[in-house]
Structure formats: C-alpha cells, structure tokens
C-alpha positions in Angstrom: 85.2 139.5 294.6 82.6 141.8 293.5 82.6 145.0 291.3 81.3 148.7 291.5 80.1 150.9 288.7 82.5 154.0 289.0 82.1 157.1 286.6 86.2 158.3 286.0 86.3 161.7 285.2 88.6 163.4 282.6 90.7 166.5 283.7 93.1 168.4 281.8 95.5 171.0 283.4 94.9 174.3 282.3 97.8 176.2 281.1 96.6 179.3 279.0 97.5 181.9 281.3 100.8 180.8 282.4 99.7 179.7 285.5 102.1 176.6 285.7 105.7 176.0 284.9 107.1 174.3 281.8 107.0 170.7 283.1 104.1 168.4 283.1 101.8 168.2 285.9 102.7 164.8 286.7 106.4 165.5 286.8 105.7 168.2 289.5 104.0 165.6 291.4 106.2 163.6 291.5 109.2 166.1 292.4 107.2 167.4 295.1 106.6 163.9 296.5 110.6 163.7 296.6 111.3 166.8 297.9 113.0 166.7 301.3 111.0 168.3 304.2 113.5 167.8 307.0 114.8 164.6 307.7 112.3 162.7 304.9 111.2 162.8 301.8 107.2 164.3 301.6 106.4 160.9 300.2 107.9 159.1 303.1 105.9 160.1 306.1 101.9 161.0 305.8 102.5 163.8 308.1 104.5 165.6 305.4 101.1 165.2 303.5 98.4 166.7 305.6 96.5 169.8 304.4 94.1 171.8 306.2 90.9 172.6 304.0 90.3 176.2 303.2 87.4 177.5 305.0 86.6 173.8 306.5 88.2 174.2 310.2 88.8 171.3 311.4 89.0 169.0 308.3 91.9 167.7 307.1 93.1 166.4 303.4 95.7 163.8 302.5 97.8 161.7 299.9 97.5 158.3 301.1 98.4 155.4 298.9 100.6 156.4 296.2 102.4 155.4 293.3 104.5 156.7 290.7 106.4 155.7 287.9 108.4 157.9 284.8 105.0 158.0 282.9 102.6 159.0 285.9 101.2 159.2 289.4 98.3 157.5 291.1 96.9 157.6 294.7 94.1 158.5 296.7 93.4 161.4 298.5 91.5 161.3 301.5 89.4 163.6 304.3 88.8 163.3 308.1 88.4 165.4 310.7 90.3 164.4 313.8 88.1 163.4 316.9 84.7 163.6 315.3 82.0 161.1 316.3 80.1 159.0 313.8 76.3 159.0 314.6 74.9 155.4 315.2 71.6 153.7 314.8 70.9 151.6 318.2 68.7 149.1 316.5 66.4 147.4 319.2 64.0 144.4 318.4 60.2 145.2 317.8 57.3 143.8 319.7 54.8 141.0 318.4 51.9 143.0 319.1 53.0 147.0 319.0 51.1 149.5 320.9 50.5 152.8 319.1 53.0 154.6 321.2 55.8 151.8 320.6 54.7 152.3 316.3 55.5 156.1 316.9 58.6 155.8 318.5 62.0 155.6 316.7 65.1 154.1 316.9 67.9 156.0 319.3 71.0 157.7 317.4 74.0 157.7 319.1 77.5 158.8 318.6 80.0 157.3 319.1 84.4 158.0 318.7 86.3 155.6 316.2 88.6 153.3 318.5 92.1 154.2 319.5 94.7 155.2 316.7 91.9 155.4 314.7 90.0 158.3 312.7 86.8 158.3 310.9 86.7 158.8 306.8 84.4 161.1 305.5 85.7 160.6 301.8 88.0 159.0 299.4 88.9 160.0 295.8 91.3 157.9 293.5 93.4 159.7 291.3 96.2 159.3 288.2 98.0 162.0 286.7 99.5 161.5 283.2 101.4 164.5 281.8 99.2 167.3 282.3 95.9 164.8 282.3 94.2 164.1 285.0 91.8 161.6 285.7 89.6 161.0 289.6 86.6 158.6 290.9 85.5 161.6 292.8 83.5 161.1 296.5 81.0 163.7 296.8 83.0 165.7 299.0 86.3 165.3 297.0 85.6 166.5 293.9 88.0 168.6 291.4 87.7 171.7 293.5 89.3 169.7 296.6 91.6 168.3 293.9 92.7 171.4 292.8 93.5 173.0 296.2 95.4 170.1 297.6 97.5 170.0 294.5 98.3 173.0 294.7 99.3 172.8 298.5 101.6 170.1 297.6 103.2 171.5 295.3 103.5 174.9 295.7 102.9 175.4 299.7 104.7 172.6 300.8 107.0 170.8 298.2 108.0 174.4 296.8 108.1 172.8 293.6 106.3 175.5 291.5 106.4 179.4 292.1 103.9 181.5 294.7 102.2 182.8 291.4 101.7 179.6 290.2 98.8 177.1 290.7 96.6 174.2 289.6 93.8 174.4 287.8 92.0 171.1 286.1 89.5 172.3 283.4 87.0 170.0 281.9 86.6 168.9 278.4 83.5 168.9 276.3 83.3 164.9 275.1 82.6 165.4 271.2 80.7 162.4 271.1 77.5 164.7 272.9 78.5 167.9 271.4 79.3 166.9 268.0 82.5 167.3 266.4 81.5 171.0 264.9 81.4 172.5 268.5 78.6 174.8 266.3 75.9 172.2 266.4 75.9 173.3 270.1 72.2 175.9 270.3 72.5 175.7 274.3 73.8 175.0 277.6 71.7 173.9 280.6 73.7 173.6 283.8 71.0 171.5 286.3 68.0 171.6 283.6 68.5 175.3 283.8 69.4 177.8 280.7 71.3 180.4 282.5 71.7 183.7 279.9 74.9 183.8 281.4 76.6 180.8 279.3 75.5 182.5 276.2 77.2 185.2 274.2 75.7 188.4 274.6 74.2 189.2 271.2 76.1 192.1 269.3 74.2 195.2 268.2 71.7 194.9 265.1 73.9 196.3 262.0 72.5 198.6 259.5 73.1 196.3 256.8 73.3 192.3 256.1 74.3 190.4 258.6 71.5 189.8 261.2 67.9 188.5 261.0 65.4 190.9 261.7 61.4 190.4 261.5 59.1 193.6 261.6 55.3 192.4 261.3 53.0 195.5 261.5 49.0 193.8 261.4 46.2 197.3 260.3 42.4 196.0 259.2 40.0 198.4 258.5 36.5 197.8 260.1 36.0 199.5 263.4 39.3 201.1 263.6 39.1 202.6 260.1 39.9 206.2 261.2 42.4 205.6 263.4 44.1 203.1 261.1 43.9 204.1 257.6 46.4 206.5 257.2 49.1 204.1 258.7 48.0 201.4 256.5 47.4 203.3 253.3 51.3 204.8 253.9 52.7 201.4 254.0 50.6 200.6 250.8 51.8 202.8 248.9 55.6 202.7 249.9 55.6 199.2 248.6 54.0 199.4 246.0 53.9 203.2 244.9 50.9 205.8 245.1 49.0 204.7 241.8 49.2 200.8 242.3 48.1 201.5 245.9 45.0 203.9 245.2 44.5 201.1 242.2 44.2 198.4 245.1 42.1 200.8 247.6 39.6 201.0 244.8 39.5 197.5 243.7 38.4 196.3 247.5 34.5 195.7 248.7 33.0 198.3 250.4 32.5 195.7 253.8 36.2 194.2 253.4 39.2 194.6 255.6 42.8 195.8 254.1 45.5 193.3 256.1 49.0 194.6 255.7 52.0 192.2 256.8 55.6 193.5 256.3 58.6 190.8 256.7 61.8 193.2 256.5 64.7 190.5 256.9 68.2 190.2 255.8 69.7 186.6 255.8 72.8 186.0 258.3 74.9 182.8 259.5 73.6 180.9 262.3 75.3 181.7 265.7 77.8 179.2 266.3 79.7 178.5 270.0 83.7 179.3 269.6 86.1 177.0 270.7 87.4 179.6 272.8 83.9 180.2 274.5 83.5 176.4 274.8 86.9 176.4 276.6 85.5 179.0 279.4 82.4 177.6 279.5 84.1 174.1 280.4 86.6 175.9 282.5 84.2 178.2 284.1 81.9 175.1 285.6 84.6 172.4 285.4 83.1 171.5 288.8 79.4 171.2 288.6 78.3 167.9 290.4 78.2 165.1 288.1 75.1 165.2 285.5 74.5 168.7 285.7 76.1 170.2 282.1 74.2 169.4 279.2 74.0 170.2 275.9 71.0 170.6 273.7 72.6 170.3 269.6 70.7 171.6 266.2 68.0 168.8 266.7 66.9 170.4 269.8 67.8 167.2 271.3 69.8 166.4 274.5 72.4 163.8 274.7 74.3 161.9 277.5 74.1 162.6 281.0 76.7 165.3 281.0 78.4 167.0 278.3 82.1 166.7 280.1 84.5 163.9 279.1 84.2 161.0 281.3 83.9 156.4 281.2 82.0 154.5 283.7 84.4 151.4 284.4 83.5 148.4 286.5 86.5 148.5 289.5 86.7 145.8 292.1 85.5 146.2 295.6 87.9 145.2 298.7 85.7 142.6 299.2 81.9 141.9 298.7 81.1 144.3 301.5 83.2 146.6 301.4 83.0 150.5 300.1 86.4 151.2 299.3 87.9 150.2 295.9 91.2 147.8 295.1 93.6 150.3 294.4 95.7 148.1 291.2 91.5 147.7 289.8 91.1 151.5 290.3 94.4 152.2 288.5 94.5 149.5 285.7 90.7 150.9 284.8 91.9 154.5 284.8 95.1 153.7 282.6 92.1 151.8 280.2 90.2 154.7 279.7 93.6 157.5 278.9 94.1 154.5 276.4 90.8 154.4 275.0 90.4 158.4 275.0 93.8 158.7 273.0 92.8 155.9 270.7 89.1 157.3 270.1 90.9 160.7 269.3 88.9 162.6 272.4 92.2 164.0 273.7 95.7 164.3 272.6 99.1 162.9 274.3 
C-alpha cells in the first residue's frame, strides 16, 4: 500500500488569559463527546456533531471518525456543503488529423450531484489532542482557524462543557531548531517573503545618555562653497579640538586644499533582542498563516527552514494506491511519533 508525505502541525492551547477552564483540552473533548444531547451521547450520532461554518452559508463542519482513550483524542474533521455539484471534465477522443477549429476547442465541464445518500467532500483534516497539545494534517480549507471554531462549538455551544466566556484558541510555537535556542539571535520576521514593520517592536525614544547607538556624520570642504561653509566647519574645528589647535590646523593647510570634517557621536548599547513574550504574540498573532509563510532570518542574516512554526513531515499510508484519503491508525500512530519525538528532543513540555 502506498504512502503520502504529510506535514503534522504542532498546536498548543493557549491559556494566558484565562480563556479555558482548569482541565486539559483533551479532557473537555472528551466530556463533550459524552455529554447527553437528548436521547444520545454527542459521540453516538454524527448529527449531534454538525456545525455550521461562520460566515460560509451553506457549509457544514463535522467530527467523523473518532477515538479517545484516558491520554487523548483523535479524529478527523470534515467539510461539505449539502446538495452541491462537483464540476466534471467530459473527456472526448481527439481526431487523427485535427482541424484548427477542433485544436481550439476544449473539453466540456459539466456538473454533476453525488449519488443518493451521498455528499461531496470538499476537505478533511486529521487531528489528536493530547492534554492541551494539539497536533492536525491540515486540508487547505481546514486549517487551525476551522479547528479552532469547531472546537469551540463542541464544546462550549453544543456539549456545554466549558463556560460562554470561554473558548479555544491553538497558538503556534516557534521550533528552536530555526530560531535558535536564544530566541535573541532572531533580527526579523518575514510572513510570505514580506518584512511587515508591524512584527517588530516599535523602537523606544533616543535617551539623552548611554544606551542607544547614534551616528551624526556632518561632511564641509572648502573649495567652491568656501563662504558659505567655513564658519560651520571652522566651529566644529575648534569645539573638538579648542580655538588655538584649530587656528594651528587652519594655518598649517595648502592654500588649494579642502578641510573634510567627519563627526561620529555614538554611545555603545546592547543589541535589540526579541522577548519571549513578543515571540509568544507574534506566534499567536499569525498562528494561522498558510503553511511556509513565517520565517525567520537569525544574526547571520540567514534564513532557515521552510517555516519558523513547530511542525514533522511523516510518511502516512494511503487507503490504497489511488486513493486521497489517509489510513486513519497510520495517521494516528505517525502523530503519537512525533508528540514523542518533540518531548524527547525537548521542543515542548508534557
């Protein structure tokens, strides 16, 4: 049976601002999922599962598969929109010898309804919570965002299990191995090969004394511009070094010469360094960017990985050789790897 390249992506629930209760976020999970909603348990019927998607009418979002145990929770989550058509390619045979207006012509799109009891997927995303981390093979149109908002329909909306002022929120982690273990080797940010100003600390106000670099080069020559110039340039002579040295030097210079005067006023200062707390909101802040677009640059100007946010690329078994969808024990075993791996490596912390 053959294997995909999947890219799992590292989550962590974000409780700094008491937005969730005491218990983990895979313990909610799973209380919501055994929460009566009439005569069932949520996690016995699908229909007990079905969220609408905020500002998508139409579309609908849904714990499928599912599977929990005292340490965590895994499933997928999936998206459909009921009764849509799926555009179809009619592929027709073509000629021996084409004409030019059978070469410009193109095959016909049709649509067509999926069969009877059937609906068309427009994404799947696999998922395991364990404790408050959270790991997903996103689909491009189930990414943390959607993860977020259905999480928090479960368990707040529909399974009751956490308060109305509560809410999930899964913030990104900087993987050290790109942004060094001194998260101060960190000189920039570049979200989609930009530099925004806005993920860099605004620069505090020049102090009078030490503490901030500060270059003032003031260029005079005497030549052309001799009247207009000399007194400025004779003044800075002569504050440095003093009215007789200064008229000592005027004298000493060749009637057809230029006077150059450079001043470097500096005072030496620490380099700026990236907090760990501005780190945090900077990981929070764009926890979901698509995939490969936040990078760091480090000290040695130089760029590293694909995306500065803790993730693994796993190999995960296919259905079958032509199928898109992924065997779900594969998908979970690799993702179980990888919280192993991460604790092991030291990258996050039980």
């Amino acid at each position: 049976m053959s294997s995909k390249r999947c890219k799992i992506h590292y989550r962590k629930l974000r409780r700094d601002n008491d937005q969730f209760p005491a218990e983990s976020l895979s313990a909610k999970i799973r209380h919501a999922l055994n929460t009566k909603k009439g005569p069932s348990r949520i996690g016995e019927s699908v229909q007990h599962r079905i969220a609408e998607v905020p500002k998508q009418e139409g579309y609908r979002r849904f714990l499928n598969d599912f599977y929990e145990t005292d340490e965590y929770v895994f499933g997928d989550i999936c998206l459909f929109s009921p009764g849509q058509m799926q555009a179809l390619l009619q592929l027709s045979a073509d000629p021996a010898h084409p004409t030019l207006d059978e070469v410009m012509k193109a095959w016909a799109i049709a649509e067509s309804k999926a069969p009877a009891g059937h609906e068309y997927l427009h994404g799947i995303a696999y998922w395991l919570a364990i404790g408050d981390h959270f790991y997903q093979i996103q689909h491009v149109t189930l990414q943390a965002k959607a993860m977020e908002e259905y999480l928090t329909w479960l368990l707040r909306d529909q399974g009751g299990v956490i308060s109305p002022n509560h809410y999930v929120e899964l913030q990104a982690e900087f993987d050290r191995d790109q942004v060094g273990s001194d998260l101060g080797d960190v000189r920039s940010i570049e979200i989609g090969g930009l530099v925004p100003e806005t993920v860099r600390p605004a620069p505090p106000p020049a102090p009078v004394g030490p503490g901030r670099v500060v270059e003032v080069e003031t260029h005079e020559s005497l030549g052309d511009k001799i009247a207009a110039g000399w007194g400025k340039a004779r003044k800075i002579v002569e504050d440095l070094l003093g009215p007789v040295e200064a008229e000592k030097l005027i004298e000493s210079m060749p009637p057809d010469a230029a006077l150059e005067v450079t001043v470097n006023i500096g005072y030496r200062a620490t380099r700026r360094k990236f907090g760990k707390e501005f780190m945090g909101n900077i990981a929070a802040g764009l926890r979901n960017a698509p995939d490969g677009e936040l990078k760091v640059r480090g000290r040695d100007g130089e760029i590293k990985g694909d995306d500065a946010r803790l993730s693994a690329d796993m190999t995960v078994r296919k259905m079958s050789d032509t199928s898109s969808l992924l065997d779900l024990e594969s998908a979970l075993g690799q993702m179980l790897e990888v919280h192993r791996r991460f604790l092991h490596d030291g990258k996050i912390v039980a």
